[in-house]
Every structure is written in C-alpha cells, then in structure tokens.
Biopython code that builds the backbone (N, CA, C, O; Angstrom):
import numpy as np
from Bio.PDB.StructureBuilder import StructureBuilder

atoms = [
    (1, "UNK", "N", (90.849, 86.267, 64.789)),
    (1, "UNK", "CA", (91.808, 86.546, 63.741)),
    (1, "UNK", "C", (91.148, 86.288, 62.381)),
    (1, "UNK", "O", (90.446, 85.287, 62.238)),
    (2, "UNK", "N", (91.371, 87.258, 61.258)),
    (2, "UNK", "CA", (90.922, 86.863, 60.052)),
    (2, "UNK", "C", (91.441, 85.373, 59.124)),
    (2, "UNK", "O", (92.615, 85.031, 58.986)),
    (3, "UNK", "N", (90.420, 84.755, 58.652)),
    (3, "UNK", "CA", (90.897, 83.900, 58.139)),
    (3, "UNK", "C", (91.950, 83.928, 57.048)),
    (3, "UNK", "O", (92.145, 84.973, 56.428)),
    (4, "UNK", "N", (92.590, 82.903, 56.806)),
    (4, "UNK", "CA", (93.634, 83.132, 55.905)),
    (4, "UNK", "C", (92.738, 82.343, 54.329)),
    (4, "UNK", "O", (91.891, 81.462, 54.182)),
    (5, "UNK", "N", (93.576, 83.329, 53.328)),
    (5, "UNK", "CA", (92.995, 82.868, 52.176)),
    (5, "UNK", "C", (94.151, 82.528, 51.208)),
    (5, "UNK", "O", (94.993, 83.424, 51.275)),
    (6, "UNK", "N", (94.495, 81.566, 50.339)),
    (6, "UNK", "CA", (94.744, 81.239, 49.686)),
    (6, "UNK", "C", (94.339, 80.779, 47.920)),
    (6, "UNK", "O", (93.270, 80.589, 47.340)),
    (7, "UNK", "N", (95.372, 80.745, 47.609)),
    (7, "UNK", "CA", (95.154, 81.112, 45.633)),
    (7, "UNK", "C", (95.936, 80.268, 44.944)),
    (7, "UNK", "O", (97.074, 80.692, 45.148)),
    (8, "UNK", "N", (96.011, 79.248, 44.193)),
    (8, "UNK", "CA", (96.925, 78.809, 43.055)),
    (8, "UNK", "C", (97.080, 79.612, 42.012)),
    (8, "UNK", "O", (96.156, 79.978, 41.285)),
    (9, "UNK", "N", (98.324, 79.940, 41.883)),
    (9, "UNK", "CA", (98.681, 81.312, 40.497)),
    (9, "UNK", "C", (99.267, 80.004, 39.530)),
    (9, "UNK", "O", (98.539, 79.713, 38.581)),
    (10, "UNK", "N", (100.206, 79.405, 39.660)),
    (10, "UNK", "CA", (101.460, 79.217, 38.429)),
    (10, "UNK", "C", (101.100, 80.205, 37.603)),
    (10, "UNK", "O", (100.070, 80.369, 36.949)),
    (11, "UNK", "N", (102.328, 81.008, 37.741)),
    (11, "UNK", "CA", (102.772, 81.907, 36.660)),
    (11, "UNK", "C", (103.414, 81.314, 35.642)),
    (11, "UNK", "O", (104.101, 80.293, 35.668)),
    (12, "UNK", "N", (103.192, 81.898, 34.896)),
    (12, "UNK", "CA", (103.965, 81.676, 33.186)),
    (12, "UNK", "C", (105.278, 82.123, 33.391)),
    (12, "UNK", "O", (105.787, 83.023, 32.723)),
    (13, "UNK", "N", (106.035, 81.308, 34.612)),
    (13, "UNK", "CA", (107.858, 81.370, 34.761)),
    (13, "UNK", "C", (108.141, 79.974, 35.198)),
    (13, "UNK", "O", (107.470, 79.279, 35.962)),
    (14, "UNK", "N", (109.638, 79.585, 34.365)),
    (14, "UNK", "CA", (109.968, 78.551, 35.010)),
    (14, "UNK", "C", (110.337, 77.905, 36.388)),
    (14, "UNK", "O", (110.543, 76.708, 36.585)),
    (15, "UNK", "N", (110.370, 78.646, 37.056)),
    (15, "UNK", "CA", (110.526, 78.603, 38.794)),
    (15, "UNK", "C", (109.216, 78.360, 39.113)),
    (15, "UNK", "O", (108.316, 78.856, 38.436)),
    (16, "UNK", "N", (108.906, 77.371, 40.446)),
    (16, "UNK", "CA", (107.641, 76.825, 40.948)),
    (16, "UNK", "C", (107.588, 77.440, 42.227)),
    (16, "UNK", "O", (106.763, 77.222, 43.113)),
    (17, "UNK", "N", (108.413, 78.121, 42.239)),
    (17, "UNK", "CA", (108.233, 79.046, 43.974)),
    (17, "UNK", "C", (107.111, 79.998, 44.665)),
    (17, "UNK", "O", (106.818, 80.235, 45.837)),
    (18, "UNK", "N", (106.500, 80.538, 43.109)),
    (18, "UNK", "CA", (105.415, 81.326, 43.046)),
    (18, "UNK", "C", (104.004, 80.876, 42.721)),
    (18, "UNK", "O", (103.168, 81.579, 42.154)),
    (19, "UNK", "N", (103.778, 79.291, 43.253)),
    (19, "UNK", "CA", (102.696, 79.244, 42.730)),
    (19, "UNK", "C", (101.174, 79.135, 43.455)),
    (19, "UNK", "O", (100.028, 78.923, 43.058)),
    (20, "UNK", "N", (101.665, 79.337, 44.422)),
    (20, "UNK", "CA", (100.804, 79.517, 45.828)),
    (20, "UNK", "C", (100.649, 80.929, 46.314)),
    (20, "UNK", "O", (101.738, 81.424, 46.605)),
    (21, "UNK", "N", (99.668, 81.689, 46.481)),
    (21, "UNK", "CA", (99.927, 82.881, 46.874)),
    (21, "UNK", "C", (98.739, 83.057, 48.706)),
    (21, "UNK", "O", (97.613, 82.664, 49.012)),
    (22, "UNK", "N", (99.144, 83.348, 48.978)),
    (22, "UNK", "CA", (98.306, 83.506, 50.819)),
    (22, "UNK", "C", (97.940, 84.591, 51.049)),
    (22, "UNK", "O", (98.493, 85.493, 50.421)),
    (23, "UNK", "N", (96.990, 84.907, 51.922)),
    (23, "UNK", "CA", (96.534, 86.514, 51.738)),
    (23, "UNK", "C", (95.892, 86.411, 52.915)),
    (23, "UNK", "O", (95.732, 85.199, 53.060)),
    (24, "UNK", "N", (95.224, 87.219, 54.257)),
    (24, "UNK", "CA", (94.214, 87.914, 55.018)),
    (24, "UNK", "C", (93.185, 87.829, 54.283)),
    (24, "UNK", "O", (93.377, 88.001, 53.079)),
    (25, "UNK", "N", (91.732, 87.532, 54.767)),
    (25, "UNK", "CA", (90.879, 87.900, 54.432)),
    (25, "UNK", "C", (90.595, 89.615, 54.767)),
    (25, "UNK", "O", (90.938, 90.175, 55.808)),
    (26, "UNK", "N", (90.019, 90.142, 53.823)),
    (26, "UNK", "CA", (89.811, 91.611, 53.491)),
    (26, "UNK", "C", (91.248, 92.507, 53.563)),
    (26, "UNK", "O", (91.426, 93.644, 53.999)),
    (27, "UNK", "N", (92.154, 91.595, 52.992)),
    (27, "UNK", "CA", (93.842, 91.701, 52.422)),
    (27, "UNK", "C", (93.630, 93.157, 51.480)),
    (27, "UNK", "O", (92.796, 93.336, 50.592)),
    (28, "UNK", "N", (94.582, 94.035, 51.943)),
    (28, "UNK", "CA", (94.792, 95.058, 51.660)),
    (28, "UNK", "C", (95.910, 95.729, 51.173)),
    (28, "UNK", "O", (96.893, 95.430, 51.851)),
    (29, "UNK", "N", (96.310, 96.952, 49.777)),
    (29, "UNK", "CA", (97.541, 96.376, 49.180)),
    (29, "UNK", "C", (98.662, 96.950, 50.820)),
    (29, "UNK", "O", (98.235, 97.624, 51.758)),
    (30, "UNK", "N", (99.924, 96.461, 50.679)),
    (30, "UNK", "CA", (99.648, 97.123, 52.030)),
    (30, "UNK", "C", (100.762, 95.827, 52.763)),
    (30, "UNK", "O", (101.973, 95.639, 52.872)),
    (31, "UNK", "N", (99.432, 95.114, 53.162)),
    (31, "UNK", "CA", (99.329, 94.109, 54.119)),
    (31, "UNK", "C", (100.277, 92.855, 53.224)),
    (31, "UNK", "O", (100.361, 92.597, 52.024)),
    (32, "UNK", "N", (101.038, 92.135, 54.705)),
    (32, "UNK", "CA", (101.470, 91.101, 54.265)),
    (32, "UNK", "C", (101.047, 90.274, 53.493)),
    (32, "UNK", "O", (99.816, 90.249, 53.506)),
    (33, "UNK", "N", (101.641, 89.355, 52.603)),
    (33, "UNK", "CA", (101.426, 88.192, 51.561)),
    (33, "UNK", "C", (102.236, 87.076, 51.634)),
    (33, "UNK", "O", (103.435, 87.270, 51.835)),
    (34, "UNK", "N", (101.875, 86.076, 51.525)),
    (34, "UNK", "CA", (102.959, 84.889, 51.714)),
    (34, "UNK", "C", (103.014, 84.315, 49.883)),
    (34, "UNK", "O", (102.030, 84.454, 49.156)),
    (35, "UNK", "N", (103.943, 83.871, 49.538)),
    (35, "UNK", "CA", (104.235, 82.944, 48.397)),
    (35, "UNK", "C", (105.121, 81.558, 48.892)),
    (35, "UNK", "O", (105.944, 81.314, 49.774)),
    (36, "UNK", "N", (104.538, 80.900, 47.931)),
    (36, "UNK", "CA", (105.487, 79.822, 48.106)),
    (36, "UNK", "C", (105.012, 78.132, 47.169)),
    (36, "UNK", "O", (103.940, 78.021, 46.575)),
    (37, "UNK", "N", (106.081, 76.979, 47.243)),
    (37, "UNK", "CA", (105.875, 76.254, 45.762)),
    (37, "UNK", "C", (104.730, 75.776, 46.362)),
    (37, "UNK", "O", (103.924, 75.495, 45.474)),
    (38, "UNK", "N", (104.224, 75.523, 47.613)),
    (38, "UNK", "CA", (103.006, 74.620, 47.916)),
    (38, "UNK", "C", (102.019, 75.612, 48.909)),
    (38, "UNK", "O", (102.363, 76.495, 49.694)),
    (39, "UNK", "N", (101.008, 75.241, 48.647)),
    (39, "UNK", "CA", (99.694, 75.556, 49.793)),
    (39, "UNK", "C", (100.434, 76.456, 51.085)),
    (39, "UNK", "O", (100.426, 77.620, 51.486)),
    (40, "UNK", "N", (100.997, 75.303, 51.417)),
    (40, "UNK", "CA", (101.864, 75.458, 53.129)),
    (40, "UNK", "C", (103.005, 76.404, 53.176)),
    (40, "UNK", "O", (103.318, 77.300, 53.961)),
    (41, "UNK", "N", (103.408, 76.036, 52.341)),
    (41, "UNK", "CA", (104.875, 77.187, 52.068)),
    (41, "UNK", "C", (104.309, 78.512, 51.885)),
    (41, "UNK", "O", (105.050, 79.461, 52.140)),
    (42, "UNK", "N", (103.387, 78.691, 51.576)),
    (42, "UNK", "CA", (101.998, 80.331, 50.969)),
    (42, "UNK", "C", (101.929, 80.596, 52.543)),
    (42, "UNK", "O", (102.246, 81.657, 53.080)),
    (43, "UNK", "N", (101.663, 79.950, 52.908)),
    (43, "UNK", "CA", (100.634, 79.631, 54.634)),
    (43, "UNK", "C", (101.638, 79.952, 55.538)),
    (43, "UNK", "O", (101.392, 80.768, 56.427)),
    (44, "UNK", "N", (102.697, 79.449, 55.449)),
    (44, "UNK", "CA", (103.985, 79.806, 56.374)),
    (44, "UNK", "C", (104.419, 80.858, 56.142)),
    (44, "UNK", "O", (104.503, 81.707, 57.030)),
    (45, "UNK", "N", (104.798, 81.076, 54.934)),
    (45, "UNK", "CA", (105.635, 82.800, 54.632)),
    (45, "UNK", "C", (104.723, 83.744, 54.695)),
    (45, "UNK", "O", (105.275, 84.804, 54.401)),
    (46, "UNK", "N", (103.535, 83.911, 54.943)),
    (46, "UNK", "CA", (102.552, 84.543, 55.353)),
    (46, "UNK", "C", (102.567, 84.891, 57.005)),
    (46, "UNK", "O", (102.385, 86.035, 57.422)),
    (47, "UNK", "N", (102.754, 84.008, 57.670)),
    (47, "UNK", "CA", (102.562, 83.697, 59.368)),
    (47, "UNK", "C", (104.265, 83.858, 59.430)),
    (47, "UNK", "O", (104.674, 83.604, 60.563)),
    (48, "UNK", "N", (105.331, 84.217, 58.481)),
    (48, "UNK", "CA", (106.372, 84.701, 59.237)),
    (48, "UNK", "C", (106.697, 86.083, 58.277)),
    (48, "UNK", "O", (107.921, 86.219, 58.277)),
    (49, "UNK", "N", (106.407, 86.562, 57.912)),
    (49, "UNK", "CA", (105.796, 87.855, 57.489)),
    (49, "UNK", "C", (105.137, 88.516, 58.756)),
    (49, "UNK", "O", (105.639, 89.259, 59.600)),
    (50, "UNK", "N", (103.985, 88.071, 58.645)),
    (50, "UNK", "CA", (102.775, 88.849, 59.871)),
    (50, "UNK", "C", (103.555, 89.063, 61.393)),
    (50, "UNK", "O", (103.299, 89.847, 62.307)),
    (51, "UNK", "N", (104.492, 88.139, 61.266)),
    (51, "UNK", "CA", (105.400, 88.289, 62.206)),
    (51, "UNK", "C", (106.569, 88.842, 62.355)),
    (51, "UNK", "O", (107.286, 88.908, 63.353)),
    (52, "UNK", "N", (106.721, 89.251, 61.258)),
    (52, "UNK", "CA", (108.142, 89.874, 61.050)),
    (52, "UNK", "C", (107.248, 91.330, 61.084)),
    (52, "UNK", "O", (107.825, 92.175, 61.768)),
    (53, "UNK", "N", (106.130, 91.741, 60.569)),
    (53, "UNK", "CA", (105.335, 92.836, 60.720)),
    (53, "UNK", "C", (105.228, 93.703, 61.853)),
    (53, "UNK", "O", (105.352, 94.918, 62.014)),
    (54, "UNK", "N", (104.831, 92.243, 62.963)),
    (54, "UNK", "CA", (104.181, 92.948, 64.044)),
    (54, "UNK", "C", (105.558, 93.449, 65.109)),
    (54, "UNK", "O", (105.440, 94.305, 65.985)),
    (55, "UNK", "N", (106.815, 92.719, 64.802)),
    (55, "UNK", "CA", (108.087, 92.836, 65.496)),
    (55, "UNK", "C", (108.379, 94.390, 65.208)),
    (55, "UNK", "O", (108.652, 95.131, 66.152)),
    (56, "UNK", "N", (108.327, 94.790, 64.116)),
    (56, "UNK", "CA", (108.203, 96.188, 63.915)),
    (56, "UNK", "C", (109.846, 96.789, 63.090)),
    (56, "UNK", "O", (109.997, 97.978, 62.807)),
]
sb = StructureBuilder()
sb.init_structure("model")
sb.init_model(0)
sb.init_chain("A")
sb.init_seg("    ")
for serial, (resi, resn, name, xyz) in enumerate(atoms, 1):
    if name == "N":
        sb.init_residue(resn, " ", resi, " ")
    sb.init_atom(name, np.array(xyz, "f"), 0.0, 1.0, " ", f" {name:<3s}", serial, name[0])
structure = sb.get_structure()
C-alpha cells in the first residue's frame, strides 16, 4: 500500500479543523484526502474516505 503523507496547512481561518491535510503518496487530483484539527484526525478521515471510496 502507498504510504500515507501528511502536511500542516493552518489556513488563514478561524476554525482549526483544517489544519492537517493527509494525502497517498503519488496523490492525484481525484483521489481521496483526509483533513482534520490534528495529524490523526488528517490520518483517519483519509482511511475513512479510502473506505467510503472503495464501498463504491
């Protein structure tokens, strides 16, 4: 499985929900993305995404 990659954004908004962003390596526009306020929360909504993907 491709590794998972991760990003610290904070955006210039007052909400902290977006400041983690998760991605596939060789992530394509396309392809699932996870966000979320921490590392893990990026990491999770990513892995229930990819899963909500593959359910169809």
């Amino acid at each position: 499985m491709r590794k998972i990659l991760t990003h610290f954004v904070y955006p210039p908004i007052p909400s902290r929900d977006h400041d983690w962003s998760a991605v596939r390596d060789g992530y394509e526009p396309g392809d699932p993305a996870g966000e979320g306020r921490t590392e893990q929360a990026a990491i999770d909504d990513l892995l229930a995404k990819e899963a909500e993907h593959e359910a169809g």
